[in-house]
C-alpha angles and dihedrals in degrees: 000000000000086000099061092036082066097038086059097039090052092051088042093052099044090050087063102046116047093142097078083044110052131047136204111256109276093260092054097052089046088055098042082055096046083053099050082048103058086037097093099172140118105232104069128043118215110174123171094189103053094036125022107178106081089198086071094054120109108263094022125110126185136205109280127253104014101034092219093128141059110222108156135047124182122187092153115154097000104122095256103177095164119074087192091101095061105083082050086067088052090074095068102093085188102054110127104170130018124185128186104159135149094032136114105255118153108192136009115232127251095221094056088052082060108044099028082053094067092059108097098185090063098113099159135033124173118185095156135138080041135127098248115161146183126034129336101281110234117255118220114174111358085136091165100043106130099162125027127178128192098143118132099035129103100257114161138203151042114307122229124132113356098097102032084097094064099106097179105039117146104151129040115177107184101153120138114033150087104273111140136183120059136334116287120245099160095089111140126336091238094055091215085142120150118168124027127197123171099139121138091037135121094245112144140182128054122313113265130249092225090067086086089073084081091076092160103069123124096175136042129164122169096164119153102026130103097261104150122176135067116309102247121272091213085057089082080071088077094104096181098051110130100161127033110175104174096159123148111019123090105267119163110201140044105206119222092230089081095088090060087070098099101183093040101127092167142044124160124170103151114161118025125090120290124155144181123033131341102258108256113257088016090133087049100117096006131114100184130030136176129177095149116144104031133097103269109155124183133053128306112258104250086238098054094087101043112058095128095231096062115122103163137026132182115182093153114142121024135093096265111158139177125070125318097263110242096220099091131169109258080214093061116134105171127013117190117190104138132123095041141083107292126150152175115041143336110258093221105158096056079049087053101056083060104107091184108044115126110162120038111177111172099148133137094027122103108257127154153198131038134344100236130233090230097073094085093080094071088097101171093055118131105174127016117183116182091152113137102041134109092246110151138185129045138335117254112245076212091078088076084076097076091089090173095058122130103162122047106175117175108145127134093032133113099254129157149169124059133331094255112244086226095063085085076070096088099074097175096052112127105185127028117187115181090148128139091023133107099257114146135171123073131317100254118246093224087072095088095057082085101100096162088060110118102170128017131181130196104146131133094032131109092265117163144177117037147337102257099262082220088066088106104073100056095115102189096049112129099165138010124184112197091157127134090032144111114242125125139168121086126341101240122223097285128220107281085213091075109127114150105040144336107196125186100157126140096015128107102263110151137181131043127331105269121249083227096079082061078088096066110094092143094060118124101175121018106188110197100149120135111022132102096268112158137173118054134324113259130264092205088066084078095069103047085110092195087050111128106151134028117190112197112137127128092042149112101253114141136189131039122343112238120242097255118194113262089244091067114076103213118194109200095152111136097028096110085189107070126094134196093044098172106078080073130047125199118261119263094229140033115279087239093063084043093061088056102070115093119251130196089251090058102057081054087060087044088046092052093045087048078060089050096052094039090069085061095031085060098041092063096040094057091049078047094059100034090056083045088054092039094056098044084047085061098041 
């Protein structure tokens, strides 16, 4: 029995490690030596002596089962400078793949365009995130190349020629370069072409009509180039698109046809120059749009927003006018209508009944009337931003429903009435911004239960009473803007974590400056103009090291100035009291301009926001990419 147990063990064994078994032929193994040899970098280790089958080195892949041939090399990302190696690769009849990426690589031998390109089981070559220069070299051979990438480099030059000999071409990937002149159509005699990506190029001219023979892509995007002109109507005869990103160039006309293109999911052509109005059954098939930043005028068709399948919509940015359409995809994740014309009301119970919707984003348009109650059932949402309209009344205690919130953006509306108590409610929210509004009362307590709150803004309402003395212990705060209200009493130990802006302006404050801001060694802007402040200024102002501007003026204050840093801009004017003024000098602009400039601890706040939208931005694009996968699974 204990025969036949070893006699298993040992075939089992032996099943599941071949490569210890079996060798390269004896040229291979002499090539892949030579190679480790004449790669004299620090990233890779190649060792013959520690390890001699070159199957087993890191960024090789051999023929399956037997091991006997090399058909993958990967030096992606190992600080390759030298492009001497590559005609050694060349030697290897077997090679299918070969990635070196993410080097820095400067020129592509011509000796490797020769020899690579008699190797008709090459399907794919990346020599991406380089330094190539020059012109596109020109491919002869290369039968079997499927996939080539060449984007992120600094390739120069008008394309003709060099890759119509590319039979089997299925995937070009150009982005990111300095190629010039029009839009390349010769790609592969064959036109078996499906995926196309020339953005972030210098192309110019219209897009050709020619580009329609490849009737088998499924992807184009030409963003970030000089392509003026209408987008082909013909182009709506591309059956298999699946994907037309067209974004930053200056393109003119959106064709009808595009709604023939039954499997087209995505079309994004944000900032360019469309006019006029959004072709009717556009949204039909897709599942993400975006035309923000052009010039569309009219309505919106009352059937743009429901096709079931829609998932995303940008509209930002153009003079659309007319009234938000009720019919609405129950798939929608993120709807974008904000900075047009927009009026009436907001249709928010056909938006409640949206289970998925993250991002609503209806701002800077004129919209009136109430924010409905019924908004909190909306109970996905992560940012809503209704600033910039003519809204008016309360706001509604069932916002503290959206537990999932983390922007809350009101500003520049008529609202009136309290702060909610529930509002405390949304415990993941990150920035609040009530501001330029009527709202009166007291600032709730409860606020400062948001620990999560990393900006919030109140400032320019009718607020009374105090400062919450708990404040304080809002860790994450890194700017708070009380200023144009009305509240008054002591000014209450402040978060430490305060690193933007702490403004207290146009408001009743009285007494002397507290000891407490001494804690505030983070602080970039204190903002203490226009109250009723007396006694001296502080000593203590000197060692706020982050300190660059101090804003006391209009108020009581009384003795020596004290010598500030020039760095700091100090602003004492309207304090007859105070002697010595010439240690500090005015500011030359208002501090409201000066507010404006961006600061370092700003671009953290942004950076943290940026976070904050990451967790939606992935989300679609996975669903994105799951619906992509899903479609070329059927086709």
């Amino acid at each position: 029995m204990a025969r036949y147990l070893f006699f298993f063990f040992f075939s089992f064994s032996f099943s599941f490690y071949p490569m210890v078994l079996s060798q390269l032929s004896s040229n291979q193994k002499t090539t892949m030596i030579n190679l480790s040899m004449s790669l004299n970098v620090t990233g890779i280790s190649w060792d013959v002596n520690k390890e001699p089958n070159p199957c087993l080195w890191k960024g090789v892949n051999c023929k399956p089962p037997s091991n006997s041939s090399v058909i993958q090399i990967s030096l992606s990302g190992v600080s390759l400078s030298s492009s001497d190696f590559l005609p050694l690769v060349c030697q290897i009849e077997s090679l299918q793949s070969l990635d070196v990426s993410h080097n820095c690589l400067s020129k592509i031998p011509s000796g490797f365009l020769s020899d690579c390109g008699k190797l008709d089981g090459l399907k794919l070559l990346n020599l991406s995130y380089n330094n190539l220069e020059g012109s596109l070299p020109v491919f002869v051979g290369f039968a079997g190349l499927e996939f080539l990438d060449l984007s992120h480099n600094r390739l120069s030059g008008a394309i003709d020629l060099e890759l119509d000999g590319l039979v089997g071409l299925r995937s070009l990937n150009l982005s990111l370069n300095n190629f010039t002149g029009s839009v390349p159509t010769r790609l592969g005699k064959s036109k078996v072409l499906k995926e196309l990506q020339l953005s972030m190029n210098k192309f110019h001219g219209i897009i050709p009509v020619d580009i329609v023979g490849y009737r088998n892509l499924t992807l184009i995007d030409f963003s970030s180039n000089n392509i003026s002109g209408s987008v082909p109507d013909r182009i709506g005869e591309l059956s298999k698109l699946e994907v037309l990103i067209l974004s930053s160039n200056s393109l003119s006309g959106i064709p009808q046809s595009l709604s023939n293109i039954t499997s087209l999911t995505r079309f994004a052509a944000n900032s360019n120059k469309f006019n006029g109005a959004i072709p009717a059954g556009i949204t039909k098939h897709l599942r993400n749009l975006d035309l923000s930043y052009n010039s569309l005028s009219g309505s919106i068709s009352s059937d743009l927003l429901s096709p079931l399948n829609l998932q995303t919509v940008d509209l930002s940015n153009n003079g659309l006018s007319g009234s938000i359409p009720t019919a609405l995809s129950p798939s929608l994740v993120r709807l974008r209508l904000g900075s047009n014309s927009l009026d009436y009301v907001i249709p928010t119970a056909a938006i409640a009944t949206l289970q998925n919707l993250t991002y609503l984003e209806l701002e800077n348009n004129a919209l009136t009337g109430l924010i409905s109650t019924e908004l909190g059932f909306c109970k996905t949402l992560m940012l809503l931003n209704l600033a910039g309209n003519q809204l008016s009344g309360s706001l509604p205690m069932e916002l503290g429903k959206l537990s999932h919130l983390q922007v809350l953006k009101l500003e520049l509306n008529l609202l009136t009435g309290q702060i909610p108590i529930q509002i405390a409610q949304m415990s993941k929210l990150s920035i609040l911004n009530i501001s330029w509004n009527s709202l009166n009362g007291s600032i709730p307590p409860l606020v400062a239960s948001l620990k999560n709150l990393i900006n919030m803004n109140l400032q320019g309402n009718n607020l009374s009473g105090s400062i919450p003395e708990n404040i304080g212990s809002m860790t994450s705060l890194m700017e708070l803007q009380l200023g144009e209200n009305h509240l008054s009493g002591d000014i209450p130990s402040m978060p430490t974590t305060l690193q933007i802006a702490l403004n207290l302006s146009s408001n009743l404050f009285e007494g002397h400056i507290p000891v407490t801001l001494a804690r505030l060694t983070g602080l970039e802007i204190l903002d203490l103009s226009n109250n009723k402040f007396s006694g001296e200024i502080p000593a203590f102002f000197r060692q706020l090291g982050a300190l660059t501007q101090l804003l006391l003026s209009n108020n009581q204050l009384s003795g020596e100035i004290p010598e500030f840093d020039s760095r700091v801009i100090v602003n004492i004017s309207g304090n007859e009291g105070l002697t010595n003024t010439s240690h500090t000098e005015p500011p030359t602009t208002s501090p409201k301009s000066e507010k404006a400039k961006m600061s370092c601890a700003e671009i953290i706040l942004l950076a943290v926001v940026a976070a904050v939208f990451a967790v939606g931005g992935c989300t679609i694009l996975a669903i994105s990419l799951l619906g992509y996968k899903l479609v070329k699974k059927r086709n």
